[in-house]
C-alpha distance (Angstrom), angle and dihedral (degrees) to the residues before:
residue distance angle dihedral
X1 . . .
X2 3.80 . .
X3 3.96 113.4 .
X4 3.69 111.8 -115.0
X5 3.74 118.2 -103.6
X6 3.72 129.0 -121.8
X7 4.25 102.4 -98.9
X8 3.85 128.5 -168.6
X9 3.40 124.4 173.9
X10 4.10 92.0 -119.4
X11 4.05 121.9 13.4
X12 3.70 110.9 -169.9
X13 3.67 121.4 -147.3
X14 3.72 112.8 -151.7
X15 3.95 123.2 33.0
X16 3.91 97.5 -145.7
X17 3.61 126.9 123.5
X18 4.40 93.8 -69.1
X19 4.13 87.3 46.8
X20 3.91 88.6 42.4
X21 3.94 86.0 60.4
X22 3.41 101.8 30.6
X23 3.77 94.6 58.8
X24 4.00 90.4 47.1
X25 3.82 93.3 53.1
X26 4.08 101.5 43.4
X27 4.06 85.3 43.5
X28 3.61 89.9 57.0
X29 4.04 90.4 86.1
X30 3.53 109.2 60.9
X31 3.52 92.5 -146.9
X32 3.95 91.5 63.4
X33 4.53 114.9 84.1
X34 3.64 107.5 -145.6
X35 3.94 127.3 -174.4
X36 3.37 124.2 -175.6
X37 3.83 121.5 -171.7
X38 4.15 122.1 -160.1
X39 3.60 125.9 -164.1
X40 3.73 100.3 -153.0
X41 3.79 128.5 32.4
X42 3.40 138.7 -44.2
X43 3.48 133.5 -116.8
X44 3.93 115.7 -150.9
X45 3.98 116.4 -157.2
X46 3.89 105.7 -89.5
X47 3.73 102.7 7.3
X48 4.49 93.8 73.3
X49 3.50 100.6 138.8
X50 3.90 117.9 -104.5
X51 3.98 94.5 -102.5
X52 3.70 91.7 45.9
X53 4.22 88.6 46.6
X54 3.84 87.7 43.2
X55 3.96 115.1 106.1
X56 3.65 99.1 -140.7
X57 4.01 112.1 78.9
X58 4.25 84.1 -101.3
X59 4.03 93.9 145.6
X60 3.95 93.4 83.5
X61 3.90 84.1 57.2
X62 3.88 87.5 62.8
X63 3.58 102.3 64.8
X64 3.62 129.8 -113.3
X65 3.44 95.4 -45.4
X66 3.59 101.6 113.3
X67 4.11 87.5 24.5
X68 4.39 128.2 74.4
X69 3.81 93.3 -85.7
X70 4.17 89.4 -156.1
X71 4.16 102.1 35.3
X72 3.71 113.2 112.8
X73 3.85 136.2 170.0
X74 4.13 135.2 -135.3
X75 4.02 90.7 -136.2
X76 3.55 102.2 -162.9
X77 4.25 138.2 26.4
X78 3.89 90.7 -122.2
X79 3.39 110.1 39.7
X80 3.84 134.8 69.4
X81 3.78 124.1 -128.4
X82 3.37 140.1 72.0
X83 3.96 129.2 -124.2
X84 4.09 129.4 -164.8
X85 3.47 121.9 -107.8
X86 3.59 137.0 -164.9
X87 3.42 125.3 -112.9
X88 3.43 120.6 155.0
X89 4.24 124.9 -106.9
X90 4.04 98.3 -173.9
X91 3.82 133.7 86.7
X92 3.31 108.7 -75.5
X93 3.85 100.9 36.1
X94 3.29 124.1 -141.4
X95 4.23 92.9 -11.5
X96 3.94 81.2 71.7
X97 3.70 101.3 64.6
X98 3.99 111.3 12.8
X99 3.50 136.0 99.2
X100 3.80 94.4 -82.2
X101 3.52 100.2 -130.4
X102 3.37 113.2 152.9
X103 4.14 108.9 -157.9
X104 3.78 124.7 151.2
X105 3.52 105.3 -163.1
X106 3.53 133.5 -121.5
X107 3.73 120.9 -65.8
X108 3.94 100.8 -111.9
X109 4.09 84.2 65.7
X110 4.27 90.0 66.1
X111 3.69 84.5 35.7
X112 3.84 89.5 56.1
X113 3.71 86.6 54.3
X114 3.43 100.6 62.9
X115 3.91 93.3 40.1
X116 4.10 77.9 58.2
X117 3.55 85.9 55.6
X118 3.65 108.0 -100.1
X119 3.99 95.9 129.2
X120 3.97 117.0 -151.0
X121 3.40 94.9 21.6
X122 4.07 93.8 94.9
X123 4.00 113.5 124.9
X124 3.96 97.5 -91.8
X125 4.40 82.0 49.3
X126 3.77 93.6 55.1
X127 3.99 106.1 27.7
X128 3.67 90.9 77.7
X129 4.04 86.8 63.8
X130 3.22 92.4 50.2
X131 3.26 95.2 54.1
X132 3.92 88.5 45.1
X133 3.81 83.5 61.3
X134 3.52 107.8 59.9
X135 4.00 156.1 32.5
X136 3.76 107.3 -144.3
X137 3.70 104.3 -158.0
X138 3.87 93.1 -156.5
X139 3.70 102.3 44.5
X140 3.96 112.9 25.4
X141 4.00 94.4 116.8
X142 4.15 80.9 70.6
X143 3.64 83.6 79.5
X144 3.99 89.1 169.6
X145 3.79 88.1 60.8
X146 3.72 113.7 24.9
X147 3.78 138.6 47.4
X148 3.95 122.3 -122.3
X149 3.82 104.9 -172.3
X150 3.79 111.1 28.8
X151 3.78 119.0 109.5
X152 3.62 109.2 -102.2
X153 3.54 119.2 79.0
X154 3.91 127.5 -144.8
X155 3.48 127.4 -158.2
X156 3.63 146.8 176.1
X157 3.97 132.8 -165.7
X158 4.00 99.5 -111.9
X159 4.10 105.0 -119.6
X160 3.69 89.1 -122.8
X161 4.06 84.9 65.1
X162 3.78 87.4 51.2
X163 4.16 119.1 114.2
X164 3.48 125.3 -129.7
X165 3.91 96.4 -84.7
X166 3.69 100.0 55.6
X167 3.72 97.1 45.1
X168 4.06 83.6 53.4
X169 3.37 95.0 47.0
X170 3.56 85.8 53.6
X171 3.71 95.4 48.1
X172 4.11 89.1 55.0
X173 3.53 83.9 57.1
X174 2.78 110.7 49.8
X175 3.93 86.9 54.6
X176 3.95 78.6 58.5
X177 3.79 91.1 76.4
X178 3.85 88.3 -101.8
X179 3.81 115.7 127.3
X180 3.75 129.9 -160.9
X181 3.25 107.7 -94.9
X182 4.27 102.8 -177.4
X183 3.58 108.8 -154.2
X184 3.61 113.0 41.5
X185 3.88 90.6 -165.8
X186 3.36 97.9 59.1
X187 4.07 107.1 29.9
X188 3.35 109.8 56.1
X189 3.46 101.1 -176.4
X190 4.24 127.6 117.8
X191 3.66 102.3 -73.4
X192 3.37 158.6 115.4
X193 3.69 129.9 -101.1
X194 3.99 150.7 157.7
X195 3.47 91.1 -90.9
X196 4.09 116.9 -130.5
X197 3.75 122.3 -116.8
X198 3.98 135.3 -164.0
X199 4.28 87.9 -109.9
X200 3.88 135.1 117.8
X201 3.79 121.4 172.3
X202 3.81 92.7 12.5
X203 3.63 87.4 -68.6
X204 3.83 126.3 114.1
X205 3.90 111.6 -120.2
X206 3.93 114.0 -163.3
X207 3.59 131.3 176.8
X208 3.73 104.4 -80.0
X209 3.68 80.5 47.6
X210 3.56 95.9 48.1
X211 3.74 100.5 30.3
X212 4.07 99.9 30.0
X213 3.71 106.6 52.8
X214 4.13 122.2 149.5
X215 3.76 86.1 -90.8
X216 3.59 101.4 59.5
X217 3.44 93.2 32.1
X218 3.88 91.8 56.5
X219 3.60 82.8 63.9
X220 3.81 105.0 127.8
X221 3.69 92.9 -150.2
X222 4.00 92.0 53.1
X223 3.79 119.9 86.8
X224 3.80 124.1 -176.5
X225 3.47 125.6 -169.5
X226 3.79 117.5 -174.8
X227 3.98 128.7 -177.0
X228 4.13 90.4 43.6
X229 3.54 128.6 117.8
X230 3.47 118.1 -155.2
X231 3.98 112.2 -131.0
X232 3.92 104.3 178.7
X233 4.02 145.7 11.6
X234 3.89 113.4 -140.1
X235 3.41 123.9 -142.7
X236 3.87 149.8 -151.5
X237 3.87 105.3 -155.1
X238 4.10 103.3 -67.6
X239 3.69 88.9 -10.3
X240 3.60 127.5 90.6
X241 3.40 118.7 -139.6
X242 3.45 114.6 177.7
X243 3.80 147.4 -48.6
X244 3.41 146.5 -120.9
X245 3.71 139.7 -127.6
X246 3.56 142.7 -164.4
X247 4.02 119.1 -129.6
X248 4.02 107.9 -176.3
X249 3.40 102.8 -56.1
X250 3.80 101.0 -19.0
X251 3.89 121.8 90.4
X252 4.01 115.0 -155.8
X253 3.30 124.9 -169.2
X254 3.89 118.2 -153.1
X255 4.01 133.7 -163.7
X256 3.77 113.2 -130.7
X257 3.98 132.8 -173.2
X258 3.54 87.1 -149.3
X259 3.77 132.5 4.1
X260 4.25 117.4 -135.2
X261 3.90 112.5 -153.2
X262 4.06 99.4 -153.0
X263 3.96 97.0 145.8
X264 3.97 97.4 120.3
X265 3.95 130.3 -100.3
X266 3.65 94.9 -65.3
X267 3.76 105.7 47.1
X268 3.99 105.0 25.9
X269 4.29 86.2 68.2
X270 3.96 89.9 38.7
X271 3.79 86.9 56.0
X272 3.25 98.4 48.9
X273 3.85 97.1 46.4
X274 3.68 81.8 58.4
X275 3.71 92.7 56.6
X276 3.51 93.3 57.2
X277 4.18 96.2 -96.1
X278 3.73 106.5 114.9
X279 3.94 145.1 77.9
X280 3.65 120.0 -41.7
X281 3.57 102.8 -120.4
X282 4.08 92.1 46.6
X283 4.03 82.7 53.8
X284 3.45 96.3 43.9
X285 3.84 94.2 46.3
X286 3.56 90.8 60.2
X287 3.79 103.3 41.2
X288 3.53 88.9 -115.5
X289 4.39 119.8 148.9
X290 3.74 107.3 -112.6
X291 3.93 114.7 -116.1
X292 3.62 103.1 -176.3
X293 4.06 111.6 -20.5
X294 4.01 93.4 -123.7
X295 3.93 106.7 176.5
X296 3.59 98.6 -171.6
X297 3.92 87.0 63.2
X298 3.84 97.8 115.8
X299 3.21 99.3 1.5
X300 3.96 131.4 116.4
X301 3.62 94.0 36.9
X302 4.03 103.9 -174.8
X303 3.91 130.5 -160.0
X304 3.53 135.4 156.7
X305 3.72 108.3 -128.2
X306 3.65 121.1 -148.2
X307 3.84 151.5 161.5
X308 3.49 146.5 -157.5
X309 3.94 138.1 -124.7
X310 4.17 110.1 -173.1
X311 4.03 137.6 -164.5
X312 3.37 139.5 -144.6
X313 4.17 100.0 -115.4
X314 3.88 111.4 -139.5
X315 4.06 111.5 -128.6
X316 3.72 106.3 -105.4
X317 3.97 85.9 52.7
X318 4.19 105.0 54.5
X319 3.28 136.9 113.0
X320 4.05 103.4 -64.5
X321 3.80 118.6 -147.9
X322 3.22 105.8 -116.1
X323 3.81 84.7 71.1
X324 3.93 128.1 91.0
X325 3.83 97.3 177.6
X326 3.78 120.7 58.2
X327 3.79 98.4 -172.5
X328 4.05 102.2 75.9
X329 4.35 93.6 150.1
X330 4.02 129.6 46.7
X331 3.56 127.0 164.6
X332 3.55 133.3 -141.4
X333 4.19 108.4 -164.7
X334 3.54 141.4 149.8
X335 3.80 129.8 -107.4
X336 3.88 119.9 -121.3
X337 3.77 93.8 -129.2
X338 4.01 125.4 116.4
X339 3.78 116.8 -86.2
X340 3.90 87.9 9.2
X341 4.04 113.0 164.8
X342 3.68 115.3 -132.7
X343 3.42 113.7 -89.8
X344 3.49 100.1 8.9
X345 4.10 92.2 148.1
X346 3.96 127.9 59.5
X347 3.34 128.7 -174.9
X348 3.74 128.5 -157.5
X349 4.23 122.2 -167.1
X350 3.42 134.7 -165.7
X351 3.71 131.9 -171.5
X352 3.59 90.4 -155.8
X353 4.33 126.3 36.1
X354 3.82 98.1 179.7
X355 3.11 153.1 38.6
X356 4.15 93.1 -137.2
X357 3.93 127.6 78.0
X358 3.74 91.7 -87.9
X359 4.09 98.4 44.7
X360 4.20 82.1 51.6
X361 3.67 89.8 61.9
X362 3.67 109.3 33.4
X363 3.84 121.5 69.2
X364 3.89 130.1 -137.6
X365 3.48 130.9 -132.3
X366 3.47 109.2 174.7
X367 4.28 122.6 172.3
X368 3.65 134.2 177.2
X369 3.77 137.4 -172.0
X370 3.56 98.1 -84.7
X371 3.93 89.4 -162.5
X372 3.65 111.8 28.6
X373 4.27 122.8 178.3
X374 3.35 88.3 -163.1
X375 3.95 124.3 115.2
X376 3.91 150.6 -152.7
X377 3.60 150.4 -158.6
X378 3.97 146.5 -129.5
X379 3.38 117.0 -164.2
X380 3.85 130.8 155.3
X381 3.91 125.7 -97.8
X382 4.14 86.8 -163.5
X383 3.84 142.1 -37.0
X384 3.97 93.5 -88.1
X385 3.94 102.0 119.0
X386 4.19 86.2 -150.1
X387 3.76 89.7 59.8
X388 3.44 121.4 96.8
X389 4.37 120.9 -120.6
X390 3.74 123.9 -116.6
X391 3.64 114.4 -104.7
X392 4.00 116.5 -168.0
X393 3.96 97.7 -176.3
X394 3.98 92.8 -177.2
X395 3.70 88.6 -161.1
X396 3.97 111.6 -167.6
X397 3.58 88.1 15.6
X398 3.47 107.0 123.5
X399 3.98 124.5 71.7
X400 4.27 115.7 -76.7
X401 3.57 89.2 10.8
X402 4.11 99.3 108.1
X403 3.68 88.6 32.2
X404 4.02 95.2 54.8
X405 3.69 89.9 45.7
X406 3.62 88.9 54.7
X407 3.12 94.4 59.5
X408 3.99 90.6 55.2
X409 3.44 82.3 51.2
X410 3.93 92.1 53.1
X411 3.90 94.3 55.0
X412 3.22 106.2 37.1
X413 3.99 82.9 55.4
X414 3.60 89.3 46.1
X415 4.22 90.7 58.5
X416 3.49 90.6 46.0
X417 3.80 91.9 51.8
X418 3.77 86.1 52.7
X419 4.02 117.1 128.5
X420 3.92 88.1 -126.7
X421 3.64 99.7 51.1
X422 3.50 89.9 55.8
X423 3.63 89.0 71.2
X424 4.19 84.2 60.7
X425 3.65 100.9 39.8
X426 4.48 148.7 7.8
X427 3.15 139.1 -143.9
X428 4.13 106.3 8.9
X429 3.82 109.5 -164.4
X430 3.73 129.7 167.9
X431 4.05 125.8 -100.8
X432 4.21 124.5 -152.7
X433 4.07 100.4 -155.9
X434 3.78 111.3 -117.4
X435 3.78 146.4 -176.1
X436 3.98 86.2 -110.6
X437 3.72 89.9 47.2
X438 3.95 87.3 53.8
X439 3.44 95.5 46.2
X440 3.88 103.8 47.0
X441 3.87 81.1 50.2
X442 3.98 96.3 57.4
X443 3.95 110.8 107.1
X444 3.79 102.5 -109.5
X445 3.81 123.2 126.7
X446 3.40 98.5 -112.7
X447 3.94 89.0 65.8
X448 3.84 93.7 37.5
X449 4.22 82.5 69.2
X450 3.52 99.0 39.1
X451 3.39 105.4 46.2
X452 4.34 93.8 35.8
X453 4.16 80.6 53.6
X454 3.83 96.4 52.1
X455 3.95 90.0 38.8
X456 4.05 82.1 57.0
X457 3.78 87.5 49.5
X458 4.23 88.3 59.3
X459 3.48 90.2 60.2
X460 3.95 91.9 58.7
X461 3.75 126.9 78.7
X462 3.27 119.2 -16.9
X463 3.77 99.1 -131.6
X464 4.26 77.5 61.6
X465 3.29 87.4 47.9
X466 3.41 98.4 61.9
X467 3.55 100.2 42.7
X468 3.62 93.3 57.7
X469 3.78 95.1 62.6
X470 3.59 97.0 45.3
X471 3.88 92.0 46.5
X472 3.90 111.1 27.9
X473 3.76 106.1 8.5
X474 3.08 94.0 52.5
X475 3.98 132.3 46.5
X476 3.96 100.4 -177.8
X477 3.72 142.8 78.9
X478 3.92 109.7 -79.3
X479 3.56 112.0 -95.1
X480 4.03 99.0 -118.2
X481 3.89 76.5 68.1
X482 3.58 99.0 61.0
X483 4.07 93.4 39.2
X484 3.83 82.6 59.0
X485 4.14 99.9 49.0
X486 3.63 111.6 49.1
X487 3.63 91.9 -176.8
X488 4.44 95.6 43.8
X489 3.77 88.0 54.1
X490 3.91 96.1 48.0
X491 3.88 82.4 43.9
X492 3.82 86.6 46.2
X493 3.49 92.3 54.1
X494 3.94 96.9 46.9
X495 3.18 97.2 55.4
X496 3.96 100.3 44.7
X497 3.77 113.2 22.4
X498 3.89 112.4 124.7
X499 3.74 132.3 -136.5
X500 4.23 113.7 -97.7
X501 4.08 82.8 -139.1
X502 3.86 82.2 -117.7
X503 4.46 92.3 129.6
X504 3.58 110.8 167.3
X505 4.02 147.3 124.9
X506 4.62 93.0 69.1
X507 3.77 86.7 129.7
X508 3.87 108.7 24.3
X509 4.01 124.7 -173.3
X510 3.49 115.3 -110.7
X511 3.98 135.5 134.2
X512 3.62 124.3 -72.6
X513 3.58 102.6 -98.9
X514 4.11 93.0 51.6
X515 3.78 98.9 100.8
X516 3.92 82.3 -159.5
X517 3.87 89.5 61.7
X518 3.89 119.0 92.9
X519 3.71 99.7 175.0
X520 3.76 135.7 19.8
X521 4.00 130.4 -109.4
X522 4.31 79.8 -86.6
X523 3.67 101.0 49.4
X524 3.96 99.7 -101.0
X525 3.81 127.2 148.4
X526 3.87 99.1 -114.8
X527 3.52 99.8 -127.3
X528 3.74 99.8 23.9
X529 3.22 138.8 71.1
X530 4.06 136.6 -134.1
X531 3.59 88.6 15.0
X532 4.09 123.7 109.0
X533 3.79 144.3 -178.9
X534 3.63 109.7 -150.2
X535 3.94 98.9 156.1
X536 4.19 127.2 95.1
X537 4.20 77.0 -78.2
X538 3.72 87.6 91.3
X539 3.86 97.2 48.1
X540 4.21 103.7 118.0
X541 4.02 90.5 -149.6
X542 4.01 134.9 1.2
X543 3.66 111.9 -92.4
X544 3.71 125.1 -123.5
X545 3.67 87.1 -106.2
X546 3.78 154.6 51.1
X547 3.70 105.1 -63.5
X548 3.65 108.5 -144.5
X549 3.77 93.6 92.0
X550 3.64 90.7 44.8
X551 3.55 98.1 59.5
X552 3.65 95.3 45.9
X553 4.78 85.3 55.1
X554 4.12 74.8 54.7
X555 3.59 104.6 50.1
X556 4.11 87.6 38.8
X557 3.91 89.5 50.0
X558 3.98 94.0 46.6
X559 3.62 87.5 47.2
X560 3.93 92.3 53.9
X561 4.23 80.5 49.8
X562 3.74 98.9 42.3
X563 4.14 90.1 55.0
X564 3.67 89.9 46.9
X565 3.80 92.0 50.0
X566 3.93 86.0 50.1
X567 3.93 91.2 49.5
X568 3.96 93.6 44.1
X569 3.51 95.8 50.3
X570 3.74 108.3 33.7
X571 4.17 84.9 -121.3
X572 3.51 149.2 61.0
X573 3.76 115.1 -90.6
């Protein structure tokens, strides 16, 4: 007689920021079972360790802790060699260790999805979620726009709190022909602004924060299992059923009315492809028996790509202590190229990169294609559910891309350059991020006293001064060099632009008979049943925008369609 398996009416796979809310809203009804299973660690209310708590983005100084120690990326279609990248393994997902910057987008990005076919998920269909989602403690009284009660926080460091160099960078510009445009969420004009970010109480708040407090989790009809990787989804036929997970050296099995796919952009597809859901040729390569042939499964892969040029920041204009949060400007702008979108560039400065003698005295100034054309793929190294997918990002692949970054980089080089900013900062220069760079920015002692002694030796002479951020700062050609050569620069940046950590769009929404289309506009399989995707997979196009906030409007909107599912048809799924 076989043993009967654990059952719940919903089991979540993936305990990032869409799982975090998912789990809250479905436990809401008592009468509703909900599981949800995390790969990396968990973060109980009040014990979050300091760097996690901290308001600066200090987790990726910790290691790969909180991160996929083994997941790499190809970076670009013509070039060999892999690099790591850092997606988060914790509850709460990404929310937990990135930049907490919480942007929405501009409305012609939700608009774009239903023109892609996802219908109801235009900007008037999804602003109410966000909405839902948050208390902005600047902008609540714009009812029409903002949320005042939901449970993440946004904040932004009031201009009159701003330090010499932001308020100068903002004066520059301004003479730019960009304006101040406040609220980034709600004005979606060119601009610049004090960009908003998921705090309260100089504290970061993510979704497990936010979503997972004692009281929900208290909930006796809410499980969570942390530390457990889930290796397989069971099936019934063309339903799903349920999944199983491996915890140390035990392997459960659970029973599930209806299976939720929230494991991020690179391993929701890669799980499904191993299921038997995915394109032909990826099944066929690997000997495994096709499901449903899906050939959007993988496909699409979105980033934004970006880089970074730097400057030395004069004394009188760093980072006073009073402040938590370095980054007090970002712009949103619009490259000069042909058939451009609005705002397809965004830059985000800080008057501080580090937490280390040398971060403390060298600003950031780091921009990405806001809107790239470019795209990606997810394919499978081998069946093994421990093994990590293959991820070709082909960053800057696509026609315009490099050129309309260029022209980012052209601008933002052009402020810097500006006679007023000199009174704020020396000697900008441009930075490629490398494994060295990550590692001599870790928090171990051993860095602490290097990189406190050579931030001493930038406050010496200024002949020094200058030599240092030509030969150990920075690790690029000098930016008068890339002003001069069109065509090195957009070679420059091809070759060594970085992913914003902003994956998305391996599973996109779309109607059944879009062959592109993975999921429909409510997060089902098409051609299975019981069996979601409620992640930043589903997401038709990238937004203009950080995506943290976007995928938590998803998860709440699904979760809003899941419950009416379960009320129309008597049952999950």
């Amino acid at each position: 007689m076989q043993p009967t398996l654990p059952a719940y009416d919903y089991v979540i796979a993936g305990g990032g920021s869409a799982g975090c809310v998912m789990a809250n809203r479905l436990s809401a009804d008592p009468a509703i079972t909900v599981l949800l299973i995390e790969a990396g660690l968990d973060m109980p209310p009040g014990q979050e360790p300091a760097e996690i708590r901290s308001p600066v983005p200090s987790v990726i100084f910790h290691g790969t802790r909180y991160m996929w120690p083994d997941l790499r990326v190809v970076p670009f279609r013509d070039r060999d060699g892999d690099r790591f990248y850092e997606q988060a393994r914790v509850l709460g997902g990404g929310s937990s260790i990135n930049a907490q910057v919480g942007n929405r987008g501009i409305p012609d990005d939700y608009d774009e999805w239903e023109r892609l076919g996802a219908a109801g998920w235009g900007w008037n269909d999804v602003l109410p979620y966000f909405r839902k989602l948050e208390h902005d403690l600047d902008f609540a009284g714009n009812s029409e726009m903002h949320g005042a009660d939901g449970p993440i926080p946004l904040y932004r460091v009031p201009r009159e709190q701003w330090p010499v160099f932001s308020t100068t960078l903002a004066g520059v510009a301004e003479k730019a022909g960009l304006r101040d445009i406040g609220d980034q969420n709600a004005v979606f004009d060119d601009g610049y602004f004090s960009p908003a970010y998921t705090n309260e109480h100089d504290q970061r708040v993510s979704a497990s924060m936010a979503y997972l407090p004692a009281t929900v989790r208290a909930r006796p009809n809410l499980t969570i299992v942390t530390e457990a990787m889930v290796t397989s989804l069971t099936f019934d036929g063309m339903r799903a059923v349920g999944l199983t997970y491996v915890v140390g050296d035990c392997t459960i099995e659970v029973a599930a009315g209806e299976v939720l796919l929230a494991l991020g952009a690179l391993h929701t597809p890669a799980m499904l492809m191993r299921a038997g859901i995915g394109p032909a040729a990826v099944l066929a390569q690997h000997d495994i028996a096709p499901r449903v042939i899906s050939e959007g499964v993988g496909k699409n892969l979105r980033d934004h790509p970006g880089t970074h040029l730097c400057a030395l920041v004069k004394p009188h204009a760093r980072m006073p202590a009073r402040l938590k949060k370095s980054g007090h400007v970002a712009f949103r702008f619009t490259s000069r190229q042909e058939g451009a979108l609005p705002s397809d560039l965004y830059m985000h400065c800080g008057v501080s990169s580090g937490w280390h003698g040398v971060g403390k005295r060298v600003a950031y100034f780091y921009f990405w294609l806001n809107k790239s054309r470019s795209t990606g793929e997810v394919v499978l190294r081998d069946k093994d559910p421990l093994s990590r997918p293959i991820v070709r990002m082909n960053l800057l692949s696509a026609d315009g891309d490099a050129e309309r970054l260029a022209d980012g980089f052209r601008f933002i080089a052009g402020l810097l350059r500006d006679q007023a900013m000199s009174s704020v900062i020396e000697r900008p220069f441009a930075v490629r991020f490398s494994p060295f760079i990550r590692f001599m920015n870790q928090v171990r002692a051993p860095n602490r006293i290097v990189m406190n002694a050579l931030g001493r030796l930038l406050d010496g002479p200024a002949w020094l001064r200058r030599w240092l951020a030509a030969h150990v700062l920075s690790n690029a050609p000098g930016i008068d060099e890339f002003l001069g050569d069109p065509e090195r620069l957009k070679h420059y940046l091809k070759t060594n632009v970085m992913s914003v950590s902003h994956v998305t769009c391996t599973c996109r929404m779309g109607a059944a008979d879009d062959q592109k289309a993975v999921v429909d506009v409510a997060g089902r399989v098409h051609g299975i049943m019981g069996l979601r995707v409620i992640d930043a997979s589903v997401m038709p196009s990238l937004p203009r925008a950080n995506t943290n906030l976007a995928v938590m409007m998803i998860a709440e909107k699904l979760a809003v369609a899941i419950l009416h599912d379960r009320a129309t048809e008597g049952v999950a799924g």
